[in-house]
ROSEKE-666388 format. One line per 2 residues: their letters; for each residue z, x, y of N, C-alpha, C, O. Coordinates in steps of 0.2 Angstrom, whole numbers, plus 2048, in hexadecimal, padded with zeros to 3 digits. Layout:
// residues N
a) Z X Y Z X Y Z X Y Z X Y; ...;
This chain:
// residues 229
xx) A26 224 A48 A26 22A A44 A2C 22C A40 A2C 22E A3A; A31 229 A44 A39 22A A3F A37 228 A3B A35 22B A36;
xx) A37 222 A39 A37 21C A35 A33 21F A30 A36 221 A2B; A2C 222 A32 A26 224 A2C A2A 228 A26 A2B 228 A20;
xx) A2D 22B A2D A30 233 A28 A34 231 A23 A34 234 A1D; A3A 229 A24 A3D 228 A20 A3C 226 A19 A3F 226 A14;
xx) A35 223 A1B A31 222 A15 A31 226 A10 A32 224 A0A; A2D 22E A12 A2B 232 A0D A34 236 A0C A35 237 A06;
xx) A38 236 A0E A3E 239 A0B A43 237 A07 A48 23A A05; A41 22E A06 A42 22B A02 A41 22D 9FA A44 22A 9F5;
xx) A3D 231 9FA A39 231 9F4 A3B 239 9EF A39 23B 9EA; A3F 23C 9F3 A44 242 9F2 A45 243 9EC A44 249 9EA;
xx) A47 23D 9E7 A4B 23E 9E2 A45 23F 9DB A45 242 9D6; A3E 23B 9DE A3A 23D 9D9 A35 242 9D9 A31 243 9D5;
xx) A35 245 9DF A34 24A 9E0 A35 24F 9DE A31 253 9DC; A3D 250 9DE A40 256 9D8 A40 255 9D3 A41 259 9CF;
xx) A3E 24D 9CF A3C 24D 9C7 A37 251 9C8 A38 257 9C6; A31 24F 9CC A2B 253 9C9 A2A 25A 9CB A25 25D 9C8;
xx) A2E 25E 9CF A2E 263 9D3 A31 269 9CE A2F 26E 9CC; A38 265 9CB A3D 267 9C6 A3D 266 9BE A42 266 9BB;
xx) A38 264 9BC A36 260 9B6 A37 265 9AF A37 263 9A9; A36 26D 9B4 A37 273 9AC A3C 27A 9B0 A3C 27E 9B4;
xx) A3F 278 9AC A44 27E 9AC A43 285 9AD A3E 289 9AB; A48 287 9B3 A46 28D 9B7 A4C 290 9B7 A51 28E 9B9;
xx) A4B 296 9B5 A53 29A 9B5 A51 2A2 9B8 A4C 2A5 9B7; A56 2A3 9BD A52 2AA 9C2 A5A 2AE 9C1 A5F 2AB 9C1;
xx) A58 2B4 9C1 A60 2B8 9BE A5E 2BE 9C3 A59 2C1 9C3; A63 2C1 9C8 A64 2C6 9CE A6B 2CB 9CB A70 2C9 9C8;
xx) A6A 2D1 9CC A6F 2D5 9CA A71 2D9 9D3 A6D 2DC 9D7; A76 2D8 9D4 A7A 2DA 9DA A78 2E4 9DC A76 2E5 9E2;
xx) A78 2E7 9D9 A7A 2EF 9D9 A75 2F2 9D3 A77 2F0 9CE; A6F 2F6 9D2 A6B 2FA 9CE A71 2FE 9CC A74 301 9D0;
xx) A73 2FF 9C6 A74 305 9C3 A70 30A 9C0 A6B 309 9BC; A71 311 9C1 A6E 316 9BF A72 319 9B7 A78 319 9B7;
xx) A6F 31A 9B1 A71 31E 9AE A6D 324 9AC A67 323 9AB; A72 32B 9AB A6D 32E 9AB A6A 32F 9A2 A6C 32C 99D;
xx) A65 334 9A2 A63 332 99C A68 336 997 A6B 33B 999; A68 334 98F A6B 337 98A A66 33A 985 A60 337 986;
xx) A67 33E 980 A64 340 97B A65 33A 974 A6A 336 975; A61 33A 970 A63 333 96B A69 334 967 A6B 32F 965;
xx) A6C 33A 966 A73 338 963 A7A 337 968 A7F 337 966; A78 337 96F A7D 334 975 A7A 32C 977 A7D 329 97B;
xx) A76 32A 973 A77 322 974 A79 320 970 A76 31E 96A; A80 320 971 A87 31B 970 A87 317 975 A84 317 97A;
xx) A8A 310 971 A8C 30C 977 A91 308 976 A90 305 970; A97 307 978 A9C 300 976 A9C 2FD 97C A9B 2FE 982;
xx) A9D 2F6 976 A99 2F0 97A AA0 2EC 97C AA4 2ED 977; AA2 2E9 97F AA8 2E3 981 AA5 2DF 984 AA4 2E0 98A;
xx) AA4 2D8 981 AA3 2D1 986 AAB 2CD 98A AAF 2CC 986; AAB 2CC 98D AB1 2C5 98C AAD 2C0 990 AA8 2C2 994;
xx) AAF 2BB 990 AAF 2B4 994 AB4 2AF 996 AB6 2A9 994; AB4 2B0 99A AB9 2AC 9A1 AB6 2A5 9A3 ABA 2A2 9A7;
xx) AB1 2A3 9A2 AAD 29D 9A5 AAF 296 9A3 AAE 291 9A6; AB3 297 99C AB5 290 999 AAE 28D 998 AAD 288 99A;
xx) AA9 291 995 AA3 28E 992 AA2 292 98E AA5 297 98E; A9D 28F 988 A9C 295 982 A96 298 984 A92 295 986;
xx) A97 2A0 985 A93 2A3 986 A94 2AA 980 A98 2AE 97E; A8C 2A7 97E A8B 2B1 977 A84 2B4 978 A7F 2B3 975;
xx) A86 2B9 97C A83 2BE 97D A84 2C5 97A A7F 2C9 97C; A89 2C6 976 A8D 2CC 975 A87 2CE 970 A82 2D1 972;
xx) A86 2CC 969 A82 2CD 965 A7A 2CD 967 A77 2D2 965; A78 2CB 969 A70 2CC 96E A70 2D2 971 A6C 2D6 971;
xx) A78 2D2 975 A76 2D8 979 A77 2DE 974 A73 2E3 975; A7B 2DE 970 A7B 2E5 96A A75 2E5 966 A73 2EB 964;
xx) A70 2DD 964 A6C 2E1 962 A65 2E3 966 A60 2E5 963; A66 2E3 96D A5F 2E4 970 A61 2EB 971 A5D 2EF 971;
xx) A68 2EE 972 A69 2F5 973 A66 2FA 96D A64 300 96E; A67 2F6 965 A66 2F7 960 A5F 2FB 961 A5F 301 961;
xx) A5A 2F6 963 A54 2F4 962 A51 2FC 968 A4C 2FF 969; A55 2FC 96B A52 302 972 A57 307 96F A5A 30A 974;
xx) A5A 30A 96B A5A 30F 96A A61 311 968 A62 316 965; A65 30C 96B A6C 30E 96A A71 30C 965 A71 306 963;
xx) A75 310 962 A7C 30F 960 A81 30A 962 A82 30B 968; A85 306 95F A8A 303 95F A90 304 95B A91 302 955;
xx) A92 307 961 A98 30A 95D A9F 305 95F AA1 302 964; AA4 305 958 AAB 300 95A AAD 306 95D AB0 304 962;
xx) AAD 30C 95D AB5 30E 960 AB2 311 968 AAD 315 968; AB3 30F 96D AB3 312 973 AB3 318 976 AAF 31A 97B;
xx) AB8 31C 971 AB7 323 972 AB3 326 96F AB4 32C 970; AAF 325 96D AAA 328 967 AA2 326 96B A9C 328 969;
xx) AA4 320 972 A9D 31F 974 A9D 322 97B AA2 324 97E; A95 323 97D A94 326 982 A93 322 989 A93 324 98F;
xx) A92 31B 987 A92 316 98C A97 310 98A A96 30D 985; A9A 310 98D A9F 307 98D A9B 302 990 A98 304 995;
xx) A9A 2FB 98D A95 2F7 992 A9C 2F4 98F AA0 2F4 98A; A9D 2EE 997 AA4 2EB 996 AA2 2E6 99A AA0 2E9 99F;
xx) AA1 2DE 99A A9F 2D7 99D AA3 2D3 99E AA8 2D4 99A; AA4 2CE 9A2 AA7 2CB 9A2 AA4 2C3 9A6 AA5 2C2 9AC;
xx) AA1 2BE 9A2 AA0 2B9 9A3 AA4 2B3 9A8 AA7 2AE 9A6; AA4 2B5 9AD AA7 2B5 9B2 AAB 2AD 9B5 AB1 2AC 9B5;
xx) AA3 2A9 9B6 AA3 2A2 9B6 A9C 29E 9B4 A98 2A1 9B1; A9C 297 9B3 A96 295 9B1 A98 28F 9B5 A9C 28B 9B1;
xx) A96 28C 9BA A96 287 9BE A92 282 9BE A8C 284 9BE; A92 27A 9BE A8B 276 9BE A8B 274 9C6 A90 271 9C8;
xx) A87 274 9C9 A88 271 9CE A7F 26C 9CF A7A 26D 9CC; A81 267 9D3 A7C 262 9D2 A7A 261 9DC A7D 25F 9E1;
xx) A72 265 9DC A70 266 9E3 A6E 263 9E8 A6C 264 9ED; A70 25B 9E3 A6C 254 9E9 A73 254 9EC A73 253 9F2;
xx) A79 254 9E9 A7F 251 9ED A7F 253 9F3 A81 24F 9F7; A7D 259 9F5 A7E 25B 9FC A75 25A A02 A73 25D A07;
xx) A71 255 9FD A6B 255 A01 A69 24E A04 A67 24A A00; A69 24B A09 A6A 249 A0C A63 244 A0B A62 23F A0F;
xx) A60 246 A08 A5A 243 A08 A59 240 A03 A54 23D A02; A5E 240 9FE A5D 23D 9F8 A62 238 9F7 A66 238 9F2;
xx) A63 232 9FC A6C 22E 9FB A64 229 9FD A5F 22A 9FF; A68 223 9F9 A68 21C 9FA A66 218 A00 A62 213 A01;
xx) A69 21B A05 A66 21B A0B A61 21B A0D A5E 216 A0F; A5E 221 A0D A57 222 A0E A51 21E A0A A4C 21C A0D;
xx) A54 21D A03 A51 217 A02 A50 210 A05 A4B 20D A06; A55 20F A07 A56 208 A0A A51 209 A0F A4E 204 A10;
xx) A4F 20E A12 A4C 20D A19 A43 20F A16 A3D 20E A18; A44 211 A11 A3C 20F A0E A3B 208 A0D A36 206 A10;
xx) A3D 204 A0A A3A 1FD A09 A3A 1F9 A11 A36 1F6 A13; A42 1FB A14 A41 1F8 A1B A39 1FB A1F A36 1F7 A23;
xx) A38 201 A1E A33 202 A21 A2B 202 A1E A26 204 A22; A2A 200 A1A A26 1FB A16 A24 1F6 A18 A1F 1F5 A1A;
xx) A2D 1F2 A16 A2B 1EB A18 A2A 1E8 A20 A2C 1E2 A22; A29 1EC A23 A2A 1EA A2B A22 1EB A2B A20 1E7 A2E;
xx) A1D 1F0 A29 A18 1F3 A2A A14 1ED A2A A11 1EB A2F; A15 1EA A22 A12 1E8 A1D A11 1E0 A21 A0B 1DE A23;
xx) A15 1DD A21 A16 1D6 A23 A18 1D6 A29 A15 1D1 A2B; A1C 1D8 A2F A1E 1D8 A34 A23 1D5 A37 A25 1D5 A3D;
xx) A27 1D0 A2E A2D 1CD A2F A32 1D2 A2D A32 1D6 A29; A38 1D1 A32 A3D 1D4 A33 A41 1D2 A2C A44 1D6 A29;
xx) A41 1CC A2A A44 1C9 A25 A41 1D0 A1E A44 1D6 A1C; A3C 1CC A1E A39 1D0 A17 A3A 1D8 A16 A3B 1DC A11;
xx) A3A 1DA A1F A3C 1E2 A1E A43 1E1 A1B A43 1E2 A15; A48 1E0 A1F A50 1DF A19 A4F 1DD A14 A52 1E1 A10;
xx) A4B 1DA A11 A4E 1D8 A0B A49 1DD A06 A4B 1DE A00; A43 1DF A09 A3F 1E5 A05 A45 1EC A06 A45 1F1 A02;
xx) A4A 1ED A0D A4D 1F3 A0D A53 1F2 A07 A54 1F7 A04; A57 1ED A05 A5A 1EB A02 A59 1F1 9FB A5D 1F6 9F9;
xx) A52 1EE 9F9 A4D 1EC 9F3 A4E 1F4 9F2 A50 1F7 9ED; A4C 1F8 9F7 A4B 200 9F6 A51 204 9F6 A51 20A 9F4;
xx) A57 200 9F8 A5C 202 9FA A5F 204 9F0 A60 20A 9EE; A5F 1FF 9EB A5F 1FD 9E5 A5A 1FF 9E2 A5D 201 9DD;
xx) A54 201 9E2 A4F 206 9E0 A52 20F 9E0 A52 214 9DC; A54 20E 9E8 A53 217 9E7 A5B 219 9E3 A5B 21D 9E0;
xx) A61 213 9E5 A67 216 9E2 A64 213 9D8 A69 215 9D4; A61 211 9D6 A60 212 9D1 A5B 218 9CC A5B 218 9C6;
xx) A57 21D 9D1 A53 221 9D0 A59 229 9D0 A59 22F 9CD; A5D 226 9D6 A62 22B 9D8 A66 22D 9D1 A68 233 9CF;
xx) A66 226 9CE A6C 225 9CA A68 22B 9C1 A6A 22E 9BC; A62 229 9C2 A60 22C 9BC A5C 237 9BE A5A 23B 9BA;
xx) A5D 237 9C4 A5A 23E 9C5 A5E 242 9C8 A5F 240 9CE; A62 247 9C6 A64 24B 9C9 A62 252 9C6 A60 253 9C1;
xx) A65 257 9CD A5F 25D 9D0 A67 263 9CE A6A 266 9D3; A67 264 9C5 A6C 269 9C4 A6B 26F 9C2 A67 271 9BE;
xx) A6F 273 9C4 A6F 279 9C5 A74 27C 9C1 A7A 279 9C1; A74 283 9BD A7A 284 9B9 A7A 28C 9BE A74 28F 9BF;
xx) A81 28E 9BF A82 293 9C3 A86 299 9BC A8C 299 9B9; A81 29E 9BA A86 2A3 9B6 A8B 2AA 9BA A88 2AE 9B7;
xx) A8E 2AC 9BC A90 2B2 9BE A93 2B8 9B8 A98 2B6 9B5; A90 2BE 9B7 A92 2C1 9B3 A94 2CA 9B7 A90 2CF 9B8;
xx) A9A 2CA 9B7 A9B 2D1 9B9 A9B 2D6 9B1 A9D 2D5 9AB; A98 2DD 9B4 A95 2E3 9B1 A98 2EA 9B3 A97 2ED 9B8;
xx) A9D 2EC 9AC A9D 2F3 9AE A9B 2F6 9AA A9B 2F3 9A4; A98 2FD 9AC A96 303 9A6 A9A 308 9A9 A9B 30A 9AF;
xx) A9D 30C 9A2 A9F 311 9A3 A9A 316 99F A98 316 999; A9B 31D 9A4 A95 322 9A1 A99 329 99D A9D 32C 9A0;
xx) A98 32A 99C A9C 331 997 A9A 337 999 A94 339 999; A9E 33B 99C A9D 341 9A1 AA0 347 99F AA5 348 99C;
xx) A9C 34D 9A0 A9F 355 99D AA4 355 9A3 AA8 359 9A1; AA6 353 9A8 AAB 355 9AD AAF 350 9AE AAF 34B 9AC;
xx) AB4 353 9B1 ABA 34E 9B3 AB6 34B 9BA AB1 34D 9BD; ABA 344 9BA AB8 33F 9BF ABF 33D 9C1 AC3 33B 9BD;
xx) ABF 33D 9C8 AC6 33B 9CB AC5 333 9CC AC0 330 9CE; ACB 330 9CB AC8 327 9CC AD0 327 9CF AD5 329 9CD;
xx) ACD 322 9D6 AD3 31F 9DA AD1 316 9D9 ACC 314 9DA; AD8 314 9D7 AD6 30C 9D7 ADB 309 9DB AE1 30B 9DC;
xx) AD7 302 9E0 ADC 300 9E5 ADC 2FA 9E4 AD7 2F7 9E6; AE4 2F6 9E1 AE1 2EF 9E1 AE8 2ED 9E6 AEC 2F1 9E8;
xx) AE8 2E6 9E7 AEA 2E2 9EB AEE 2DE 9E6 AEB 2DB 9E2; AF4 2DE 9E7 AF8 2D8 9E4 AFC 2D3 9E8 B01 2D4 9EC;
xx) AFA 2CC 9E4 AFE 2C7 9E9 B05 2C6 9E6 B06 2C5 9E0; B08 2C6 9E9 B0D 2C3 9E9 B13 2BA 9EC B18 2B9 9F0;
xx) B10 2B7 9E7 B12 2B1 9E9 B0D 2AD 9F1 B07 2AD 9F2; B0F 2AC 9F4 B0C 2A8 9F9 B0A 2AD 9FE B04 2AE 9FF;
xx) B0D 2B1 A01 B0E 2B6 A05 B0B 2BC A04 B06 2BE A06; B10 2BF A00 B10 2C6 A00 B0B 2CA 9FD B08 2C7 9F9;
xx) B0B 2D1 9FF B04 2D4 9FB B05 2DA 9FA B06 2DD 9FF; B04 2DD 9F4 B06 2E5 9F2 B02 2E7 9EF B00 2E6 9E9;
xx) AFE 2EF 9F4 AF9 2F2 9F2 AFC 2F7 9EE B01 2FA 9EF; AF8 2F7 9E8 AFB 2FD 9E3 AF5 303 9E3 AEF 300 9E3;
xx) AF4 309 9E4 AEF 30E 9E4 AF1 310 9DD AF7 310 9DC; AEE 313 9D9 AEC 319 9D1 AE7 31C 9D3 AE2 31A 9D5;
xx) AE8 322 9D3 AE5 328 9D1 AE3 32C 9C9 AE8 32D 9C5; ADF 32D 9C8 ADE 32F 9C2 AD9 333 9BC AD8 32F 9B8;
xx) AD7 339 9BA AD3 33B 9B8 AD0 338 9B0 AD2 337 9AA; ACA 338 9B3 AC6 336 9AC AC1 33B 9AB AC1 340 9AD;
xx) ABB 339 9A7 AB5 33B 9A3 AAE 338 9A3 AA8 339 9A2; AB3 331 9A7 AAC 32B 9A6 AA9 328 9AD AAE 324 9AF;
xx) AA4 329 9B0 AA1 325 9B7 AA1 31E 9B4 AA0 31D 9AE; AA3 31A 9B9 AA4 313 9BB A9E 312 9BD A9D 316 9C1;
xx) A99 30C 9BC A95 308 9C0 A97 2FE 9BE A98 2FA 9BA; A98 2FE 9C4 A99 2F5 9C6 A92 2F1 9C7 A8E 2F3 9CB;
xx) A91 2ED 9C4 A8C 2E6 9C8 A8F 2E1 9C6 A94 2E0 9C3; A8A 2DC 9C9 A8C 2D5 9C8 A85 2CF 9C6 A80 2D0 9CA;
xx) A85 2CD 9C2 A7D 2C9 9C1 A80 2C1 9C0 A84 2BE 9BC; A7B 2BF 9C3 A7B 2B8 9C5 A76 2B5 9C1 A72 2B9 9BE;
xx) A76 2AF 9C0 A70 2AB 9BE A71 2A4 9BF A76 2A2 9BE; A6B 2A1 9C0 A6C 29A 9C1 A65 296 9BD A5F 298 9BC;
xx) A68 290 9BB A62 28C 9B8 A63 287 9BC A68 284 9C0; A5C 285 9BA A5C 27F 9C1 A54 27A 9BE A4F 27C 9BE;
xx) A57 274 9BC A53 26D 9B9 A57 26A 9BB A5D 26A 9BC; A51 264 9BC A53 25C 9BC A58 25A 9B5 A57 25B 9AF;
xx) A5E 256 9B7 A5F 255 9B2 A62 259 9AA A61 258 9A4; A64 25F 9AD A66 265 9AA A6D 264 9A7 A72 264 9AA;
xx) A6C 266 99F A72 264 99B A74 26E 999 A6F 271 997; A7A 270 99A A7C 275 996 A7A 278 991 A78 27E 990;
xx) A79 273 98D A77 278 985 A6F 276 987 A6C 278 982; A6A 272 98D A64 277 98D A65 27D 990 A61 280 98D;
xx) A68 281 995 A68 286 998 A6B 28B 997 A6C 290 99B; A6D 28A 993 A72 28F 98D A6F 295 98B A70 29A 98D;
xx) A69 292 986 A66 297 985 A60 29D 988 A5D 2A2 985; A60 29A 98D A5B 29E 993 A61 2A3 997 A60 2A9 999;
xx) A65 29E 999 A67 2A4 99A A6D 2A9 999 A70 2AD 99C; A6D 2A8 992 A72 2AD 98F A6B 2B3 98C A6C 2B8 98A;
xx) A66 2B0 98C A60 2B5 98B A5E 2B7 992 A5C 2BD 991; A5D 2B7 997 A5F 2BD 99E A62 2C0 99D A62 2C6 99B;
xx) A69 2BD 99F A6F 2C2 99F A6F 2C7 999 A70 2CD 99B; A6E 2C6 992 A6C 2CD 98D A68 2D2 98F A69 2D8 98F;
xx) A62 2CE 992 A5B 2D2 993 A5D 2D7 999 A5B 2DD 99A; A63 2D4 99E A62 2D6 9A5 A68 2DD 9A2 A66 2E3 9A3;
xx) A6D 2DC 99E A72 2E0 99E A6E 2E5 997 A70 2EB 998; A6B 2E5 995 A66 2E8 98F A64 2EF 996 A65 2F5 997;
xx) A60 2E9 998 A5B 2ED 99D A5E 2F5 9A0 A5A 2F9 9A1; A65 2F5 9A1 A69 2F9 9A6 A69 2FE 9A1 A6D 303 9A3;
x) A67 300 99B A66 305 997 A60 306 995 A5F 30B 992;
């Protein structure tokens, strides 16, 4: 039965061609934000993208014109707007999902032809030299299919424009060299509620190059941060 099994998990790597053949991108946002409603001459908005990821990523203009398109203003000055949407492209990672799959190594191939060829003819010979055969089969199947995924992280804040003061305490943590660590607290009065999230996205095809997944998923992420207004 071992043996059988090793047969069918040999075949791993084309599996995920056929399984991963068309591109799939799924986008989760961390924390729902709430805004509450404005009248149409208080949809202001100033927009600020940055990117941290060391990939190109342009989302900024998409995102200004679907705000456009739903109703809102884009204003340059900050002060003058009633919402801040402020992003920051965080990471954009490729990782490749067979390296850690244990069912997709050369190995397992080899024990497909060996387990063939012992069935098949019932020479121990022909088996090595059929597991050999599969061993050089599967490391060359290996070699043309891989099961990649692009990992986007985008962190998100909005600031909301308020009739009242708002008290904001901020606590960060600073290191200092190897060791040491110095909490700093601020206290401070504003005007504007803070909401935080965080929005993920991942693409995931056979054989997945960058500039395919570019632009699906720089169209979620607009769509997803569009959406929060």
């Amino acid at each position: 039965m071992t043996t059988l099994l090793l047969v069918f998990s040999g075949c791993g790597a084309l599996n995920t061609a056929v399984k991963k053949r068309n591109l799939d991108v799924q986008t989760k946002m961390s924390e729902t934000i709430w805004l509450n409603p404005v009248s149409t001459n208080q949809k202001t908005v100033f927009v600020q993208i940055k990117n941290t990821s060391g990939k190109v990523v342009n989302v900024e203009e998409a995102i200004k014109r679907t705000l456009s398109q739903k109703g809102y203003y884009i204003v340059e000055d900050p002060n003058q707007a009633s919402y801040w949407l402020q992003a920051n492209v965080l990471k954009l990672d490729k990782v490749d999902l067979r390296e850690s799959d244990p069912f997709g190594s050369g190995i397992l191939g080899a024990g497909v032809g060996a387990s063939l060829g012992a069935y098949n003819t019932g020479s121990v010979n022909t088996a090595i030299g059929l597991g050999l055969a599969g061993a050089l089969i599967a490391g060359t199947v290996d070699a043309l299919v891989s099961d990649i995924a692009y990992t986007m992280v985008t962190d998100i804040m909005i600031s909301e424009k308020t009739n009242s003061k708002v008290a904001v305490t901020t606590n960060n943590n600073l290191t200092q060299g190897t060791r040491g660590r110095t909490k700093v607290t601020t206290s401070s009065e504003s005007t504007r509620n803070q909401y935080q999230t965080r929005v993920v996205s991942v693409a995931n095809q056979v054989n997945l190059k960058f500039e395919e997944a570019q632009p699906t998923l720089e169209a979620q992420l607009q769509q997803v941060i569009a959406g929060i207004f």
